[in-house]
C-alpha positions in Angstrom: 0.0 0.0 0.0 2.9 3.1 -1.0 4.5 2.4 1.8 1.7 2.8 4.3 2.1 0.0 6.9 -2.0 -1.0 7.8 -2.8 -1.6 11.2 -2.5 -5.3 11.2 1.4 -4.5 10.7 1.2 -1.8 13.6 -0.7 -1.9 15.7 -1.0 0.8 15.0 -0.7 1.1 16.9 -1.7 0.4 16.8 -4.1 0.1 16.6 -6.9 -0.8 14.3 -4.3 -1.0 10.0 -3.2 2.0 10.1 -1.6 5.3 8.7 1.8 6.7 10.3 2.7 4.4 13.2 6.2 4.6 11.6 8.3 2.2 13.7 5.7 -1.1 13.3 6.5 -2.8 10.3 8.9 -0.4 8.8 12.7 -0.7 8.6 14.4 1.4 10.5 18.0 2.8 10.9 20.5 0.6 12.4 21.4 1.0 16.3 24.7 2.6 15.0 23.0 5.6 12.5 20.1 5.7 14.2 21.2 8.3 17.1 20.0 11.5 18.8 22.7 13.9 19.7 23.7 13.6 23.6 25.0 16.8 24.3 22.7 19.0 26.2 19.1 18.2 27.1 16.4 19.4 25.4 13.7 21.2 27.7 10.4 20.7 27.0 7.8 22.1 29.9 9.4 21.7 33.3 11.3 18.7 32.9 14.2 17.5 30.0 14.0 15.4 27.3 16.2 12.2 27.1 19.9 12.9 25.8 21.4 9.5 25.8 21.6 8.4 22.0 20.0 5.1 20.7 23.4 2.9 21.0 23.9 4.2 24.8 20.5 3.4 25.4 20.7 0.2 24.1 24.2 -0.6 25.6 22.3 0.6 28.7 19.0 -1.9 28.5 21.6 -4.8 27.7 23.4 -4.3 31.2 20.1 -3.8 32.9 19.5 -7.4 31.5 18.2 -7.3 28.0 14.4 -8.0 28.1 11.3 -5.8 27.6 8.0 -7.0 27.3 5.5 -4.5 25.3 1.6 -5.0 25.6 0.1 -3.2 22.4 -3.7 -3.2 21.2 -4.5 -5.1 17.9 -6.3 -7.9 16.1 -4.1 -10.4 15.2 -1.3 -12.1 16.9 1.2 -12.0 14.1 0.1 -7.8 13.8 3.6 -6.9 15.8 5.9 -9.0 13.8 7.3 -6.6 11.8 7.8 -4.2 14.8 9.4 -7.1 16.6 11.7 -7.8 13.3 13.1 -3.8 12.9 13.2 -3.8 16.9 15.9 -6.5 16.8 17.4 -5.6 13.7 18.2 -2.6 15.5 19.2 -3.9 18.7 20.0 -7.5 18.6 20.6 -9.2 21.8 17.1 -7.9 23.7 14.7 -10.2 24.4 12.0 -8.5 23.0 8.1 -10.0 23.9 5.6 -7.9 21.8 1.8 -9.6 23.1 -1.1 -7.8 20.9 -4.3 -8.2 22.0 -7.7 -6.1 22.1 -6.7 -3.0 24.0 -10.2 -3.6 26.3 -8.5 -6.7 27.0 -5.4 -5.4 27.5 -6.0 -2.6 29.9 -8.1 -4.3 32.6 -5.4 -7.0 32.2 -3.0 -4.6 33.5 -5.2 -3.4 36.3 -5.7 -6.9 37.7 -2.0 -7.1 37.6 -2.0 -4.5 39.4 -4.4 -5.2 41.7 -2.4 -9.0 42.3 1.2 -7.2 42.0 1.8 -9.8 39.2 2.7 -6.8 36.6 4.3 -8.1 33.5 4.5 -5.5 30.9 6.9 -2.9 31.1 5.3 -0.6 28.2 1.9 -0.1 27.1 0.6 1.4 23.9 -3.3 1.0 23.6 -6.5 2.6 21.9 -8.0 3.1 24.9 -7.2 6.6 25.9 -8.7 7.3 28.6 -6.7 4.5 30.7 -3.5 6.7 30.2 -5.4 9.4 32.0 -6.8 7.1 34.8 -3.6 5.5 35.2 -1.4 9.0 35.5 -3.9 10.1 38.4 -2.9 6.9 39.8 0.7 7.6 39.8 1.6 4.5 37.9 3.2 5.7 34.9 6.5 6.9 34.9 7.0 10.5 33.7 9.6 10.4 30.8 10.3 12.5 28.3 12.2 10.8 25.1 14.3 12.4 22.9 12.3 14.3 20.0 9.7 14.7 22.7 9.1 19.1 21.8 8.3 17.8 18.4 5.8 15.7 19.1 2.2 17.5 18.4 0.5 18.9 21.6 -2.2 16.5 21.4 -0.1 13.6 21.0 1.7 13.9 24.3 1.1 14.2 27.8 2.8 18.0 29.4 4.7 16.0 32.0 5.5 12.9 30.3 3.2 10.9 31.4 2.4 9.3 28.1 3.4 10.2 24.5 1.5 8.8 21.0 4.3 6.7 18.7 2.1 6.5 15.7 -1.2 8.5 14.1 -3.9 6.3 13.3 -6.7 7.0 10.7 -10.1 4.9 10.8 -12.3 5.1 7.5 -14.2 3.2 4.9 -12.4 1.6 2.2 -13.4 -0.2 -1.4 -11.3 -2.9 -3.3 -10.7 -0.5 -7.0 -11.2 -3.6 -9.3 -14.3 -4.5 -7.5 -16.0 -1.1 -7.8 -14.7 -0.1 -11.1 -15.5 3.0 -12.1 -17.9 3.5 -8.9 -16.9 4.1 -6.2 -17.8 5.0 -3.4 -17.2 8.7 -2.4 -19.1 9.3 0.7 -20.8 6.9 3.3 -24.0 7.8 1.7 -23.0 5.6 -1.0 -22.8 2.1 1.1 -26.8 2.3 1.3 -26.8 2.7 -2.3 -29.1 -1.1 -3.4 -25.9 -2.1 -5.8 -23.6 -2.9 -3.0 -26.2 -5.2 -1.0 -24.2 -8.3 -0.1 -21.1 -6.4 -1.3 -20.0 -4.7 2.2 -17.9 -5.6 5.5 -17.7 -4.3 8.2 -15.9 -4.5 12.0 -17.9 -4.5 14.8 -18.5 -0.8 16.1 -20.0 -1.9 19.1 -16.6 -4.0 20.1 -14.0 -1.5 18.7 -14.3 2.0 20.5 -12.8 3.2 16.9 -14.7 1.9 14.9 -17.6 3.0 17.3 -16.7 6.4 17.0 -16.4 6.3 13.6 -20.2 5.0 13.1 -21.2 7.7 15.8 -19.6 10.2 13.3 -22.0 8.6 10.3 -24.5 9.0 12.2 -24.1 12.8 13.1 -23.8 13.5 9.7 -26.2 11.4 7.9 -28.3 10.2 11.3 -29.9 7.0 12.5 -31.8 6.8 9.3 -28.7 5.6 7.2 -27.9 3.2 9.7 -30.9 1.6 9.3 -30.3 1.3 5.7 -26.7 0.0 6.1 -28.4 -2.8 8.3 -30.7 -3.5 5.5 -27.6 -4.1 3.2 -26.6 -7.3 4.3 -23.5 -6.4 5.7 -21.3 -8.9 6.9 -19.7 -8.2 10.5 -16.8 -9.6 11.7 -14.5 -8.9 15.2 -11.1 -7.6 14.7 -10.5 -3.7 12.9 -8.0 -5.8 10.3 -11.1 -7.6 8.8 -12.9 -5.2 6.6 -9.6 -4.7 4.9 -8.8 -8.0 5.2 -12.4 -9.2 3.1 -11.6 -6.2 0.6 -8.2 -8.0 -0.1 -9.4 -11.4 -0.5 -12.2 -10.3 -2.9 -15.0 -11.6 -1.1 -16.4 -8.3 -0.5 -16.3 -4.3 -2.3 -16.5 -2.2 0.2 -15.1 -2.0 3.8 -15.9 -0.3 6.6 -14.4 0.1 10.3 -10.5 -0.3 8.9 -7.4 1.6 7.9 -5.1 1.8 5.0 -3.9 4.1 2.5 -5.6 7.1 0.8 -2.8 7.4 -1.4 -2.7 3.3 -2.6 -2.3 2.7 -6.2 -3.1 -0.9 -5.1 -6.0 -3.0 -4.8 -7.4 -1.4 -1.7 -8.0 2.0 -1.3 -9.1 4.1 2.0 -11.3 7.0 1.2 -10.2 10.3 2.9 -11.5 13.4 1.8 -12.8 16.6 2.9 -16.4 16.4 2.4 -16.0 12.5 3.9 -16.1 11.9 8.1 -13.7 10.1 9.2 -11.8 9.7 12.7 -8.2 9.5 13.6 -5.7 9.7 16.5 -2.9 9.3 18.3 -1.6 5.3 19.5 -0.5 6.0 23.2 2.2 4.5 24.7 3.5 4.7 28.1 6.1 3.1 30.9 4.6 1.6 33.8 6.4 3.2 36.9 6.7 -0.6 38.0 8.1 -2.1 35.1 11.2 -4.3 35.9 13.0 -3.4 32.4 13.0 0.4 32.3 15.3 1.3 30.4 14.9 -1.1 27.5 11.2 0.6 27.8 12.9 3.9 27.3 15.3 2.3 24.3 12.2 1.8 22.8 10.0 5.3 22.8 13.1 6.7 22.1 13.5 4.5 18.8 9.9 4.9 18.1 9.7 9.0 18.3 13.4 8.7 16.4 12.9 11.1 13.2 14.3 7.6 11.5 11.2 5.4 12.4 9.0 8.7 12.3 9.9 9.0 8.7 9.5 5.8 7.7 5.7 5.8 6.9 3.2 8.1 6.2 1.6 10.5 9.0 3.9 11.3 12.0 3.0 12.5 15.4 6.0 15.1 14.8 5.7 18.3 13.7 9.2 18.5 12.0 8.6 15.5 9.7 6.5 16.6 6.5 4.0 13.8 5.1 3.9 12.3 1.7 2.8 14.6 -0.9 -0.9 14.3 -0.9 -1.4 14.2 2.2 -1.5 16.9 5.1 -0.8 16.6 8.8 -3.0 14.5 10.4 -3.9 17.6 12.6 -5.3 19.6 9.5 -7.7 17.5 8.7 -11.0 19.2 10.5 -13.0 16.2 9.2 -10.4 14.1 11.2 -12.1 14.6 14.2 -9.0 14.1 16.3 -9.8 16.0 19.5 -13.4 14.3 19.5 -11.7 10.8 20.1 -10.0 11.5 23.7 -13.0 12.7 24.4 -15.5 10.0 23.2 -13.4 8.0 25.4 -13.4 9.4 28.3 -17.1 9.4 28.3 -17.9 5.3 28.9 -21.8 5.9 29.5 -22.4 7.4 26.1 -20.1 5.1 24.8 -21.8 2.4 26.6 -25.3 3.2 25.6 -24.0 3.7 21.5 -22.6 -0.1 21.9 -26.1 -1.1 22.7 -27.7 0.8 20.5 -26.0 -0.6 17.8 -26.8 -3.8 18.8 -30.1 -3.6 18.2 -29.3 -2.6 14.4 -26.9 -4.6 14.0 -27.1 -7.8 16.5 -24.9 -9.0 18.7 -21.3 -9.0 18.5 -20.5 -12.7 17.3 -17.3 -14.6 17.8 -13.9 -15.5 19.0 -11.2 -12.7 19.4 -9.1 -12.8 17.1 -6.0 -12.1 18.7 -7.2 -15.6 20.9 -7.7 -15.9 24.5 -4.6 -14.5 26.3 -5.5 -15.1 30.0 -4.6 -12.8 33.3 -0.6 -12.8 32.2 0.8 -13.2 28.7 4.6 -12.5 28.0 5.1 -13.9 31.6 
C-alpha cells in the first residue's frame, strides 16, 4: 500500500491498519545511524527530554538485562511481527516480547495485575485513551520524556510525560478499486446505495471503541436513518479492525468499513479520505509503567519509536518536523479528522456504553472469538 504499513502490521498502533505508526513494520536505521545527539538536554515544559543516543540506550538496557515485554492493542497475533523484526534488527541481543491483544483486554489485564502485584509488561501502547489518564492520576506511569519529545504535536503527548503517542492512526471506509470499477464510493451515503447489498464488511463498532466512534460520526452526519439502511444491506460483520480490509483483499467483499489503510494506494485497496467525507483519527499512546522491571529497554524503545528515522518511515507522524507524503497533510489539519473528539469520546464510557447497545439492536450482537485468541490474566510472563 505506497509504503503505508495498515494496522495489522502496527498496531497501530496500533491500533486498528493503520496510517503513520512509523516504527511497526517499517525498517528502521541501524542502532549505529540511528542516534540522537547527547550533548545537552532538550527542555520541554518543566522537565528534559532524554539525551542518551540510541546505541547508549541500548548498551544501557543490555546491562540492565536485556528483556522488555510490550503489551500493544490489535487484532491479530502476528500484527507486531514486523515491529518485533526492525526492533531486533536494531538492537540485537534484547529479548524483546511484543503480546497484541484487544486494547479492552489489555488494559483491565493490566489493572488486575495490578491489583495482584503480578505486573508483567513494562510498556503499554493502547486505543484506549482514557486509561492513560486514569492511570497517570494513579501515579503509575513513569514521567519520561524521550528524545524528540518538543516535536511531538500537543495533542499527542502528555505536558509531564506521562504518556506520549508513537504512531497517528486514521479509521475510515475503504473499497477494493477492481471491484467497484468506475464507482466508487465517495461518501458513506453511498454504502446504502441497493448495488452494494451483499457487497459490504464491516468490524464491529460496538466492540471497537474506533470503529464506534467512527459510526457515531455517520450518524451525526447522515443520522440513524442511514444506519438503518446500512443494516438492510446485508452487511457482513466480523471482530477484529484488520477484517474489513482483510475481506476487501481477498475479494470476497467491495467495500469495507471500520479499517485503515492508504488514501494514497495505487493498489488493490483504497481508503477513502477526503474533505467532504467523516472520518476519525488519532494518536496510538504508549506509556512506561512506573513498575516495570525493564526500564530502560522501555525507554530504548520510545526513544526508537519518536526517532525522526522510524517517524519517517511511513506516512503521518506525530512530529511536527517530519513533512508527510505529498498528498497528504498533517493529520492535525484535517478538521474532518475529528481528532480531538476521540480522547473525548473515550473518556465518556456511558455514552459510549449506551451507542454499543444501541447498535446492537441494528446490528445484532457481536459474534465470535477474538481474534488475537484468548490470552488469560498474564501473557509475555
Amino acid at each position: 500500500m505506497s509504503g503505508f504499513p495498515s494496522r495489522r502490521r502496527l498496531l497501530a498502533t496500533g491500533a486498528g491498519a493503520a496510517l503513520g505508526l512509523g516504527a511497526l513494520g517499517a525498517a528502521p536505521a541501524s542502532a549505529s545511524t540511528a542516534t540522537t545527539s547527547s550533548t545537552s538536554p532538550r527542555r520541554t515544559g518543566s522537565g528534559a527530554e532524554e539525551s542518551r543516543s540510541l546505541d547508549e540506550l541500548y548498551q544501557a538496557a543490555l546491562a540492565e538485562g536485556g528483556k522488555l515485554v510490550v503489551y500493544a492493542g490489535g487484532d491479530t497475533p502476528t500484527q507486531q511481527d514486523g515491529t518485533k523484526a526492525a526492533f531486533l534488527k536494531a538492537f540485537p541481543g534484547i529479548d524483546l516480547t511484543l503480546v497484541v491483544d484487544y486494547s479492552k483486554y489489555h488494559d483491565v489485564r493490566v489493572d488486575n495485575q495490578f491489583a495482584t502485584r503480578t505486573l508483567v509488561p513494562d510498556v503499554v501502547q493502547l486505543q484506549t485513551l482514557q486509561d492513560f489518564v486514569r492511570w497517570k492520576s494513579q501515579g503509575r506511569l513513569l514521567h519520561y520524556r524521550p528524545a524528540g519529545f518538543s516535536k511531538v504535536y500537543d495533542a499527542f503527548k502528555d505536558p509531564q510525560g506521562a504518556w506520549v503517542a508513537i504512531g497517528a492512526i486514521a479509521f475510515s471506509f475503504m473499497y477494493g478499486t477492481a471491484a467497484v470499477g468506475s464507482d466508487a464510493p465517495r461518501t458513506p451515503l453511498d454504502l446504502v446505495d441497493a448495488g452494494w447489498k451483499g457487497k459490504i464488511a464491516s468490524s464491529y463498532p460496538h466492540d471497537d471503541d474506533a470503529v464506534l466512534f467512527l459510526y457515531s460520526l455517520y450518524v451525526k452526519h447522515y443520522g440513524w436513518d442511514w444506519v438503518a439502511k446500512l443494516a438492510a444491506q446485508d452487511v457482513r460483520f466480523a471482530r477484529g479492525s484488520n477484517s474489513p480490509g482483510a475481506a476487501v483483499r481477498a475479494g470476497t467483499h467491495a467495500i469495507g468499513v471500520g479499517g485503515s489503510g492508504s488514501p494514497l494506494s495505487t493498489g488493490p485497496v483504497k481508503l477513502v479520505i477526503s474533505d467532504d467525507t467523516p472520518f476519525m483519527s488519532w494518536g496510538q499512546r504508549a506509556a512506561i509503567l512506573k513498575a516495570a522491571k525493564n526500564s530502560t529497554a522501555a525507554k530504548l524503545y520510545l526513544n526508537w519509536q519518536l526517532s525522526t528515522a522510524t517517524q519517517s518511515s511511513s506516512g503521518w507522524s506525530v512530529r511536527t518536523d517530519i513533512t508527510p507524503p505529498t498528498g497528504l497533510k498533517p493529520i492535525w489539519e484535517y478538521a474532518n479528522g475529528n481528532l480531538d473528539g476521540f480522547p473525548r469520546f473515550m473518556s465518556d464510557r456511558a455514552e459510549v456504553e449506551r451507542l454499543k447497545q444501541t447498535f446492537a439492536l441494528y446490528f445484532g450482537e457481536v459474534e465470535g472469538d477474538p481474534t488475537p485468541g484468548v490470552l488469560g490474566l498474564h501473557p509475555g510472563a
